[in-house]
N, C-alpha and C positions, 0 to 999 in steps of 0.2 A: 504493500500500500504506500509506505513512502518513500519507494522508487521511483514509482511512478508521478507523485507530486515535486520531490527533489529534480529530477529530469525534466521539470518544465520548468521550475525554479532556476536552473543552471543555464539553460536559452538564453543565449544575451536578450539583455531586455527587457523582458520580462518579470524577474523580482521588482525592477525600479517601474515598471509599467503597473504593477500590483501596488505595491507600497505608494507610488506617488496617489492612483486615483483612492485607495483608501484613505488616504489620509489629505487628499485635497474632499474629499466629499462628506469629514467631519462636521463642517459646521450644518449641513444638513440632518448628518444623523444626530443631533444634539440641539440642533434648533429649536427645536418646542420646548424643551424641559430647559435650555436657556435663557431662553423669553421668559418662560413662565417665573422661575428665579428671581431674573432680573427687573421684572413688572411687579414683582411682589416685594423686594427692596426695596423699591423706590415710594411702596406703601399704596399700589394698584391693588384693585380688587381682585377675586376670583374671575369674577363672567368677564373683567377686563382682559387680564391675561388669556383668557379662552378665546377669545372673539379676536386677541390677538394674533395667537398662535394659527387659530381656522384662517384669518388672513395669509401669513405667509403661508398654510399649506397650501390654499385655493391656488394662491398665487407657482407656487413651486409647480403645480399639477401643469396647470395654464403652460408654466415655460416649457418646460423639460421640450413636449413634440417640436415646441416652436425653435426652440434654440437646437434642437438634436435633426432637424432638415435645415436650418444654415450650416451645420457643422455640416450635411453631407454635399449640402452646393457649394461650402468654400472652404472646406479644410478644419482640422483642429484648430491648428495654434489662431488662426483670426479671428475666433470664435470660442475657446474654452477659456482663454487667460483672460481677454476683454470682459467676460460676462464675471468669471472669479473675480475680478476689481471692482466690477460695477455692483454685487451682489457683498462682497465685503463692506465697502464704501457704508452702502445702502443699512448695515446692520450697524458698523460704526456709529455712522451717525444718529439712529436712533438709540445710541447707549449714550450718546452725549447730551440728546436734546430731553430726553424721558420720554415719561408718560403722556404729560403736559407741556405743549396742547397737545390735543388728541390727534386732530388732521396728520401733520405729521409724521406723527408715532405710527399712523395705518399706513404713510405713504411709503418710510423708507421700509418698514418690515415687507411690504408689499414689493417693493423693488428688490429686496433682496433674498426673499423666494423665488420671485419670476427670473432672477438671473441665476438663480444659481445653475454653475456646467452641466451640462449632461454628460460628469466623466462616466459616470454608469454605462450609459449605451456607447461612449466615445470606444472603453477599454474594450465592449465584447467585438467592436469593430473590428479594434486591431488584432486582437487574438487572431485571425487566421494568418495575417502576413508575418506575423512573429515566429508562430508554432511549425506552420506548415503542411503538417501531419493533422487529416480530420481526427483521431482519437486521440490525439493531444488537446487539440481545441475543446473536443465535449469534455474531458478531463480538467480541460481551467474553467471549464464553463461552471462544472462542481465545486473546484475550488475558490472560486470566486465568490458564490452563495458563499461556504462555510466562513471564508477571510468576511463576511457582510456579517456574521452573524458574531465575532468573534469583535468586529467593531461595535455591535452594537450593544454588547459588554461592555466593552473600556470605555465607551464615548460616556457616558452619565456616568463615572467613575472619576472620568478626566475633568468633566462639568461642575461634581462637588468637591474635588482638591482644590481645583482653582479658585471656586467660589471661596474655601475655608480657608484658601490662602492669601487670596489677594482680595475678590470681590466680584457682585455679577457682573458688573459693567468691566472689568477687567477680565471675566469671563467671556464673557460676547468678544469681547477684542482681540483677546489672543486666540480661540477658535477659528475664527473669519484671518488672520495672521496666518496659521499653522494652514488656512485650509488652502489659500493663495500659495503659498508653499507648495504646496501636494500638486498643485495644477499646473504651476511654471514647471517643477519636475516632469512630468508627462507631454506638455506640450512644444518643452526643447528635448525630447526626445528624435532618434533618428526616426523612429519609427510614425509617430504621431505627426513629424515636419510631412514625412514622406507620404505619409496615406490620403489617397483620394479615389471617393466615391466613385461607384462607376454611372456613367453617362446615365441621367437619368431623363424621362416620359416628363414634359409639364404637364400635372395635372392638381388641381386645386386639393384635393383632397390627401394627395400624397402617399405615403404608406396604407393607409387605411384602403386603400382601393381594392386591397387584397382580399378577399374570404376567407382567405384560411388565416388572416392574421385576427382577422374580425372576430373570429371562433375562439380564437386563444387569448385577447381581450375578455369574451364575453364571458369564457370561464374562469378568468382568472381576476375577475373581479370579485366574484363568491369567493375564490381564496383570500382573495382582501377582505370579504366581509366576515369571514370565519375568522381569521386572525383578530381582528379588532373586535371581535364582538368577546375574545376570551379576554383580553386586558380588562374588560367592565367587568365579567361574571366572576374573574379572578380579584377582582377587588371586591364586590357584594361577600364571596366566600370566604374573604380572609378577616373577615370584621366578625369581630367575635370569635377566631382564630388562631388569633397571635396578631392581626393589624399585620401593618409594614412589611415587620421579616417574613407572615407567611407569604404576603404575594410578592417578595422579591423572589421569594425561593421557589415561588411557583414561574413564574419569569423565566427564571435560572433554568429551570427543568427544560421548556419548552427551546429554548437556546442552546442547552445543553444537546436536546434529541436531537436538532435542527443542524447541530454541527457533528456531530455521529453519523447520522442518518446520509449529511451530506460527503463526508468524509470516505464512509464506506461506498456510495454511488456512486464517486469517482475515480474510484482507487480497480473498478475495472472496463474492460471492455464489454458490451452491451449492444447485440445481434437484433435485429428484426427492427422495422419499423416503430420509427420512433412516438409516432402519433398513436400508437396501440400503445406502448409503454406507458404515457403520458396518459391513456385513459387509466392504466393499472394501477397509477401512481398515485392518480387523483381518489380511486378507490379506496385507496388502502389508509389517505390521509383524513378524509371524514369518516371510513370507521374508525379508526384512533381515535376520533374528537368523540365518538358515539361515551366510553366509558367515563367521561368527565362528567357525567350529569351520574354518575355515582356519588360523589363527592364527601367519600371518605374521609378519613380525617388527614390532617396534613401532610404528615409522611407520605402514605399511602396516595393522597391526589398529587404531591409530588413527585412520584415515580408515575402517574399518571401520565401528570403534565409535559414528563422527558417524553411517555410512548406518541403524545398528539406530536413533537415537533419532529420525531424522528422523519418523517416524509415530507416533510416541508421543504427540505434544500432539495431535495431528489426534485421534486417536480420545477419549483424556478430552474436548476439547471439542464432537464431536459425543456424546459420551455425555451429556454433561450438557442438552444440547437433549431426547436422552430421555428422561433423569430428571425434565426439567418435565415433557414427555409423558406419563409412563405414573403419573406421582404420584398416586395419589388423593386428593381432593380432601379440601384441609386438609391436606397432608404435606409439601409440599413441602419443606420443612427438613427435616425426618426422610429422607425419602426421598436427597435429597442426602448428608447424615450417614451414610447407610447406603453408599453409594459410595464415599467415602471411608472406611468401616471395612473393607469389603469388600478393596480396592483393599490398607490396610494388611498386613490380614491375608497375604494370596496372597505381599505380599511378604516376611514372616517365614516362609509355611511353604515358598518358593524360598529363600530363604538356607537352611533348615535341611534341605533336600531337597540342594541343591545340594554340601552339605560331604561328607555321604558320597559322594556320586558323586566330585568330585573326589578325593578322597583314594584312590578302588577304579579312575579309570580317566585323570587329570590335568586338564589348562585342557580337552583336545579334546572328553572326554565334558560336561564342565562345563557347554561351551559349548552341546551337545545339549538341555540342559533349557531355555533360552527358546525355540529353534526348537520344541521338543515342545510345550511349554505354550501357545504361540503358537497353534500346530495345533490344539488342544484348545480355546482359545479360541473360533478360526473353526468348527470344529464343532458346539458349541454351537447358536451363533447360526443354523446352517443348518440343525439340527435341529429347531429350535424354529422353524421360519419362519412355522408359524400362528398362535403364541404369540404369538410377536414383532414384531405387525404391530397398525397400524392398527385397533381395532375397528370392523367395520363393520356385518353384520347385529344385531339386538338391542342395538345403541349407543346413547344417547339424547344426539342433538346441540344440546348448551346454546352459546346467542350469549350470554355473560356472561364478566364480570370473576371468574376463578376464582383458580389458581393464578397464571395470568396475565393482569395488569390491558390488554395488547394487544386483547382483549376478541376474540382470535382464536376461529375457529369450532373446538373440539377436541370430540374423544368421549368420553364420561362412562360410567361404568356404568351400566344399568339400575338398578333399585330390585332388580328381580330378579336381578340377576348380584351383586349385592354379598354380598358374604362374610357 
């Protein structure tokens, strides 16, 4: 297992290609619980900070496609360093001016979600020009979830040393600092100068013109809304509990599985179509979610909580094999961006799905919405099973360097099937 992760680690490039977009896409994974900190120092309310933080998410959702199809019309570097400056700038500034007045305080947080890089979909770009090898690529594509899962451990780690150390607003500062760091390293890379989209169709809607990316949007938005619907139910259960440490430890659990689960899904190689995998995958992760509405007592819904996250990374990393798949050519960055807003989204409207449930039926019913969502998920994808496949009759199959420079054989749209 960690031959095979060491071996794509040792690829020039690639450690610093990992490293830099982890840690330029810090102040994102820590943005809401910094806000929120920092609105709450300065003697902001609750619904303030909330209303905050839904700002820059809205706002982050909004960027990500828009800024991830100019990265694929004009390159990285013109496009991921300028937006890291304009989206640091933007959080800057609202740690200098407060709360008060209010306008402001909505505009820069607002700007500094909507810019933030799309190094997310930038990195799974480059992975094939770096790797080379298609089962090296699906192999970072796992790696890459577990490295996602392993920041978002340390990042609220990093958030309250700093706070205990210096302060929030010295918190916000130095995140959005560290995270312009991360970005300038990826985008003076050889790799990142030299990468360009391949020739793309104008067409207004972009990536999304696809079906079969449409499909893997639509299910993987009930992944977002399962995930965010257990952060409420695991808070409802942990009150009266033990409070705090149970549901950090419940957290932990699911992060714990989520790096397992993804660890082990990487570490082989993996036969038959992938979009039947990805139905098995998505199976297997809302029955996991199905024993949580046991709700045991701590320990016990803590080893739980490890078995729901276990297939969590398995499934984003074969999704992300799809999203090169079904990308239209010249989207690939966009299309990625859009999995990740996607992905976002499900998980704000499970957080805000999940509080009235709790609140009308406690942790039990709670726990009922990621098994649902889950369910909902996997039917998707089996509804859609012609959509969501391979094209085969009327496909026109290009042997070239497209999205991916592997120069593998994939299927292209007709002139005629294109939007």
């Amino acid at each position: 297992m960690a031959v095979g992760y060491l071996e794509i680690l040792r690829t020039r490039h690639a450690a610093r290609l990992l490293a830099g977009t982890l840690v330029g896409r810090l102040p994102n994974i820590t943005g809401a619980m910094a806000v929120m900190l920092f609105v709450r120092a300065e003697g902001g309310s609750y619904s303030l900070a909330g209303a905050l933080v839904a700002v820059y998410g809205v706002a982050n959702a909004v960027g990500q496609p828009v800024l991830g199809r100019l990265v694929d019309l004009h390159g990285q570097p013109r496009v991921q360093l300028p937006a890291a400056l304009v989206s640091a700038l933007g959080m800057t500034a609202f740690a200098f001016t407060g709360v008060e007045p209010l306008v402001p305080a909505y505009v820069f947080v607002a700007v500094a979600g909507f810019f933030t890089p799309p190094l997310e979909g930038g990195l799974r770009a480059l992975w094939p020009s770096v790797l080379r090898k298609e089962d090296q690529v699906h192999r970072a594509y796992a790696m890459d979830a577990v490295a996602q899962e392993v920041m978002f451990t340390a990042g609220p780690v990093l958030v309250t040393l700093s706070v205990s150390l210096w302060s929030a607003r010295a918190a916000l500062v130095l995140l959005n600092v560290i995270g312009v760091l991360g970005a300038l390293s990826v985008v003076v890379s050889v790799p990142s100068r030299a990468w360009r989209s391949a020739p793309r169709e104008a067409h207004w809607l972009g990536a999304l013109r696809s079906p079969g990316l449409l499909v893997m949007l639509s299910a993987f938005l009930f992944v977002g809304i399962a995930l965010g619907s257990i952060t409420v139910a695991a808070v409802s259960y942990a009150d009266g509990r033990g409070g705090d440490a149970v549901y950090g430890w419940l957290m932990a659990g699911l992060g714990l599985g989520a790096l397992v689960g993804g660890t082990v899904y990487g570490a082989r190689q993996w036969s038959g179509a992938p979009e039947r995998r990805l139905r098995v995958l998505v199976a297997l992760l809302a029955v996991c979610y199905l024993p949580l509405m046991l709700v045991p007592g701590p320990v016990a819904m803590t080893a739980l909580a490890v078995l729901a996250g276990v297939f969590l990374a398995p499934c984003i990393a074969c999704a992300f094999v799809l999203v090169d798949r079904y990308a239209p050519r010249g989207t690939v960055t966009e299309a990625f961006s859009w999995l990740v807003t996607t992905f976002t989204v499900g998980m704000s409207v499970g957080t805000g799905l999940a509080g009235p449930v709790v609140e009308a039926g406690g942790a039990v019913w709670g726990f009922v919405v990621p098994g649902a969502a889950g369910g909902v998920a996997l039917l998707v994808l089996l509804v859609t099973g012609r959509v969501f496949a391979v094209p085969r009759g009327g496909a026109v199959v290009v042997v070239a360097a497209e999205n991916d420079p592997n120069r593998a054989v994939e299927p292209r749209f007709s002139s005629g099937d294109r939007a």
